[in-house]
C-alpha positions as CSV (number, residue, x, y, z in Angstrom):
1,X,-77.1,-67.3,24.3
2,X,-79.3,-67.2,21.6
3,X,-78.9,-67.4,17.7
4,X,-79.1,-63.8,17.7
5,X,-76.3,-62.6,20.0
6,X,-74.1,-65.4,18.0
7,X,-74.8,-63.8,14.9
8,X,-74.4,-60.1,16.4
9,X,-71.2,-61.2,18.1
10,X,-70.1,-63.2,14.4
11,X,-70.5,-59.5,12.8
12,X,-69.2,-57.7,15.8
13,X,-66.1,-59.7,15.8
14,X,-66.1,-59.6,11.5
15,X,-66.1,-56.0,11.0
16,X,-62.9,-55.1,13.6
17,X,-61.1,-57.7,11.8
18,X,-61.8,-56.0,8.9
19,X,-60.8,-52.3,10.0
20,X,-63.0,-49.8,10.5
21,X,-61.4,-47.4,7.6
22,X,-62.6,-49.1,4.9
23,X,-59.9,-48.4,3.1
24,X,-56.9,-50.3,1.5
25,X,-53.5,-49.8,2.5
26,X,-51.4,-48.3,0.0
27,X,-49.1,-50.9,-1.4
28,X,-45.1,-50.5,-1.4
29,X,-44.5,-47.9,-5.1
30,X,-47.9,-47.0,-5.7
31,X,-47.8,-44.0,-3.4
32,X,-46.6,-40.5,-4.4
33,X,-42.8,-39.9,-3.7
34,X,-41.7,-38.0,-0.8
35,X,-40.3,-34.8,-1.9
36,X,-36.4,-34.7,-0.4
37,X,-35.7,-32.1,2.3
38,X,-34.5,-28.7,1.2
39,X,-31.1,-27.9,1.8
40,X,-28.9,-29.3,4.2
41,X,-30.4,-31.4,7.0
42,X,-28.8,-30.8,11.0
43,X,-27.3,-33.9,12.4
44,X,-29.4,-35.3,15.8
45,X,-26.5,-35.0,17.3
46,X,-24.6,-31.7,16.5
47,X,-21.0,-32.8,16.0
48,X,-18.1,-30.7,18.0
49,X,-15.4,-29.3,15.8
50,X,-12.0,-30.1,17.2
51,X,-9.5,-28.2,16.6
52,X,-5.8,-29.0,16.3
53,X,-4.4,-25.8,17.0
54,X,-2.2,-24.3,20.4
55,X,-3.7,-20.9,20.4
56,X,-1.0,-20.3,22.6
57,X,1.7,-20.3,20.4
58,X,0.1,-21.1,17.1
59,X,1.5,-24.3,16.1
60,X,-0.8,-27.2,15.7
61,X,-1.5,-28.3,19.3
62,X,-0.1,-32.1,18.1
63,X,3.3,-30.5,17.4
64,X,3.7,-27.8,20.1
65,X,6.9,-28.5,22.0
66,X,6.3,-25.9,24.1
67,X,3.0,-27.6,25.8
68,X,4.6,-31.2,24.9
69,X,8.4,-31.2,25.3
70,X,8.2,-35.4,24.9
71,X,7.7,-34.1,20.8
72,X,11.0,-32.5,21.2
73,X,13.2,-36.0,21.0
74,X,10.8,-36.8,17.7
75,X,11.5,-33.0,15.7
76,X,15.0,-33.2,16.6
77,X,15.7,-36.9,15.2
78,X,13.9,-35.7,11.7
79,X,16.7,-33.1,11.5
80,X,13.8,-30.3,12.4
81,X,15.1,-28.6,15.2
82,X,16.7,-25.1,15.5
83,X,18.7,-24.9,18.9
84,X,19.2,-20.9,18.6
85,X,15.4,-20.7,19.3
86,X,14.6,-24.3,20.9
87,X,11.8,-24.7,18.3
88,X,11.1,-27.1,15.3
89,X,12.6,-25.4,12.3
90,X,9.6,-25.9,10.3
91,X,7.6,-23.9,13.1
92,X,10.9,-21.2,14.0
93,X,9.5,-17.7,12.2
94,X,12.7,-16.3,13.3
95,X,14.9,-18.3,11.5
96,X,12.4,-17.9,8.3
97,X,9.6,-15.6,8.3
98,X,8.0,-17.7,5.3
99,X,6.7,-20.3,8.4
100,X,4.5,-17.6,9.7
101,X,2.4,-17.6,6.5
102,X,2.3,-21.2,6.7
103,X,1.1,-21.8,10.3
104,X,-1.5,-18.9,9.7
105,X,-3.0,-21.0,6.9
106,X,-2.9,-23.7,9.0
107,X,-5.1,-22.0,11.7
108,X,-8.5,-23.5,12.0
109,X,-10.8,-20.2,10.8
């Protein structure tokens, strides 16, 4: 090769290295701010509501001793039992119609 395609290939090889932009990046703080979203943002991933709740016999499904009678033992043990209806007393509207207020407010909306 001669001088010439060494020099051509010297400024080739300069101005890539250099960018082809010509302009600076902007450095870290100088930029202006990003404005923040508006309003609430979704999650990526939507997120499933669980509910605690037997529908079927509105009681919170993690105290319904109709669908688990192992919670039984536990209710009855805590002095919360009424045998007349075979329910927890704090759930037997019965017994005292002030529980079904309670358990309604209780019900996921």
């Amino acid at each position: 090769m001669g001088k010439w395609s060494w020099a051509l290939t010297l400024v080739t090889v300069a101005a890539v290295a250099g960018g082809c932009g010509g302009s600076e990046s902007p450095k870290p703080g100088t930029g202006a701010p990003k404005a923040a979203p508006e309003g609430p943002v979704a999650p990526i991933i939507p997120k499933k509501a669980v509910a605690d709740w037997c529908g079927e016999h509105g009681v919170p499904e993690s105290a319904c001793t109709k669908c688990s009678a192992d919670l039984i033992p536990g209710f009855k043990a805590k002095g919360d039992w009424c045998e007349k209806h075979a329910l927890p007393k704090s759930q037997c509207v019965a017994c005292d119609p002030a529980v079904a207020e309670k358990l309604k407010a209780m019900m996921p909306k």
